[in-house]
N, C-alpha and C positions, 0 to 999 in steps of 0.2 A: 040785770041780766047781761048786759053786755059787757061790765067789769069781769062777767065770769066768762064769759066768750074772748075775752082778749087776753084773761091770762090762762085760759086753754090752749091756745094758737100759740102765746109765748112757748109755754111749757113744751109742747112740741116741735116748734124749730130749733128753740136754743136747746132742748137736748137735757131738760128734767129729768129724774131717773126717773121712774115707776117702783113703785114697792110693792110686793104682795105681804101679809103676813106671814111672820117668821111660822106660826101654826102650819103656813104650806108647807115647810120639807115634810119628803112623803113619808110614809109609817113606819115602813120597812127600813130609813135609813139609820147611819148613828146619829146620834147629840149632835157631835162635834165635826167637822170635816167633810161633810156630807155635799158639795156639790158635785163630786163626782158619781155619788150615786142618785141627786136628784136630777141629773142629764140623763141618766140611764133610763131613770121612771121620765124624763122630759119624750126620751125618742123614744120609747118602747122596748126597750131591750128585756126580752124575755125570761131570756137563759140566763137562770142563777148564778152559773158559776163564772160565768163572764159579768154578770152585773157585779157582784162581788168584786171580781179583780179592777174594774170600770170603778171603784170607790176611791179607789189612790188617784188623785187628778193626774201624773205622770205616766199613770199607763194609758191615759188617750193618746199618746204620741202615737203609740201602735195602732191605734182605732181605723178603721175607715181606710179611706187611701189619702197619698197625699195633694194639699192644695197647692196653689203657686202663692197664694198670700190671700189677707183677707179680703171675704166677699159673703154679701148675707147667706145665712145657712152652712156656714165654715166652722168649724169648730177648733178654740183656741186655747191651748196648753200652753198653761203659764208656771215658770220654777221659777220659786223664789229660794234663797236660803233655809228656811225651815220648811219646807214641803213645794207645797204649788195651789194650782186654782183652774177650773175650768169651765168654758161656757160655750155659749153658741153665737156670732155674729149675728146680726138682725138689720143693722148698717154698719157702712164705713164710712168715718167723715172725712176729713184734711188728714194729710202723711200722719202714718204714727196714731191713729184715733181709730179706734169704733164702738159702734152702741154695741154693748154684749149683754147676753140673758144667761143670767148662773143663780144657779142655789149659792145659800150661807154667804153671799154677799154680805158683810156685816150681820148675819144672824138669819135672813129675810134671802126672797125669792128678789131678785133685783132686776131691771133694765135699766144699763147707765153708760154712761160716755165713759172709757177708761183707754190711758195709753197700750199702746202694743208694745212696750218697753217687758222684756222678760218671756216674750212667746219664744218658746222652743219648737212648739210643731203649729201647722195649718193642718186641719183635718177634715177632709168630705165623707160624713156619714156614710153610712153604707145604705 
C-alpha cells in the first residue's frame, strides 16, 4: 500500500500524463483530427456551426479573447507544418512548459507536460 501511495505522489509532482481512452473522443467528432472538436464538446460549445468551424485547431486563435500568456484555463493554439493542435492549460510549470488537456493526443484524451514551442495564440474562453 504504500509503494502505491508513493508512486501516486510521484506521478503527480513530477508531472505523469493522465490518459483517458482513446474510446473518449466524443461521438459527434471525426476519426482523425478531432481535438479541436473535442475542446468544443470539452467547454460546451452548443452552436453547430461554430463547433464545426472550432474542428480546425487554428481557428481557436480567433476563439475567446485574448490572454497575456499561459495560465490555468487558457487555451493554447499550436501550428505546426502539417496543420496544428489544441488544448486547455490546467498548469504551468518552468518557462516554456505547461500541463495541457487536449483530445487526440496521440489517439487518447491526454493531460501531459508539453513545451509551448509552436503557440500561436493564448486564448480565454468566453
Amino acid at each position: 500500500m504504500r509503494v502505491i501511495c508513493v508512486a501516486i505522489v510521484l506521478a503527480f509532482f513530477v508531472g505523469a500524463p493522465t490518459v483517458s481512452r482513446a474510446e473518449d473522443r466524443p461521438e459527434l467528432c471525426p476519426p482523425h483530427d478531432w481535438c479541436g472538436c473535442w475542446l468544443a464538446t470539452y467547454l460546451g460549445i452548443k452552436d453547430q456551426k461554430q463547433r464545426r468551424e472550432l474542428w480546425v485547431a487554428r481557428n481557436w486563435a480567433s476563439y475567446g479573447r485574448p490572454a497575456d500568456g499561459p495560465a490555468p484555463g487558457v487555451i493554447a493554439v499550436y501550428a505546426y507544418a502539417k496543420g496544428g493542435h489544441v488544448g486547455l492549460v490546467t498548469a504551468v510549470r518552468q518557462q516554456g512548459y505547461v500541463v495541457l488537456k487536449s483530445g487526440n493526443d496521440n489517439g487518447a484524451v491526454r493531460e501531459r507536460e508539453r513545451s509551448t514551442v509552436g503557440v500561436i495564440a493564448w486564448r480565454i474562453p468566453r
